[in-house]
C-alpha positions as CSV (number, residue, x, y, z in Angstrom):
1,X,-4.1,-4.3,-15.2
2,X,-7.4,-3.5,-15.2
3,X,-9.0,-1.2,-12.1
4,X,-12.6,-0.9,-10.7
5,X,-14.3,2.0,-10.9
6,X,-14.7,2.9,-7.2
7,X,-17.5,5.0,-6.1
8,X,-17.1,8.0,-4.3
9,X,-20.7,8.6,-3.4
10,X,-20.1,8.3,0.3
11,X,-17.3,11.0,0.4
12,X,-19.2,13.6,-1.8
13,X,-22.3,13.0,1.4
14,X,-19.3,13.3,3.8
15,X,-17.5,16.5,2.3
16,X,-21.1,18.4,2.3
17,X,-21.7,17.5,6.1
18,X,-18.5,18.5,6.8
19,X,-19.1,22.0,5.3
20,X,-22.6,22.0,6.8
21,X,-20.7,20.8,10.3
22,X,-17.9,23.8,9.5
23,X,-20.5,26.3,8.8
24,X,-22.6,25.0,12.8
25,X,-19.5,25.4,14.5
26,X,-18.4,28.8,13.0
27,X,-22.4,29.8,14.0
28,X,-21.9,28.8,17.6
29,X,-18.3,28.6,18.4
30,X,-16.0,31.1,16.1
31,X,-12.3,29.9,16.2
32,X,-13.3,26.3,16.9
33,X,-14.0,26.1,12.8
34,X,-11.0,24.9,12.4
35,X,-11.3,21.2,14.3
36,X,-13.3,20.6,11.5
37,X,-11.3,21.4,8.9
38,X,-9.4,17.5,9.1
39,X,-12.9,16.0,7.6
40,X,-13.6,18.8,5.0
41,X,-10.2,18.9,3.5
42,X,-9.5,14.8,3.5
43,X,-13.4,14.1,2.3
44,X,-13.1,16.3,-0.9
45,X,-9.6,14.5,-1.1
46,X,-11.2,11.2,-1.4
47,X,-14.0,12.1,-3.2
48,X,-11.9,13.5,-6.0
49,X,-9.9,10.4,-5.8
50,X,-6.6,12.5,-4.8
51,X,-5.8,9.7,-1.9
């Protein structure tokens, strides 16, 4: 069975403003890094195509 290549654009521009949105947070709010962990770690997933 054949399968579509999906693109994973969107995801790669999601992981990055995660990290960018990681980085703001850490900058302004120290410990609350961490609520934004959720997006970084499950955009790279998708964008490497692990889920």
């Amino acid at each position: 069975m054949a399968t579509a290549k999906k693109s994973r654009g969107i995801y790669w521009v999601t992981f990055f403003l995660s990290i960018a949105a990681f980085f703001g947070v850490y900058a302004i709010g120290g410990g609350y890094c961490s609520l934004v962990l959720p997006f970084t770690v499950t955009s790279f997933a998708m964008a490497m195509d692990l889920l």
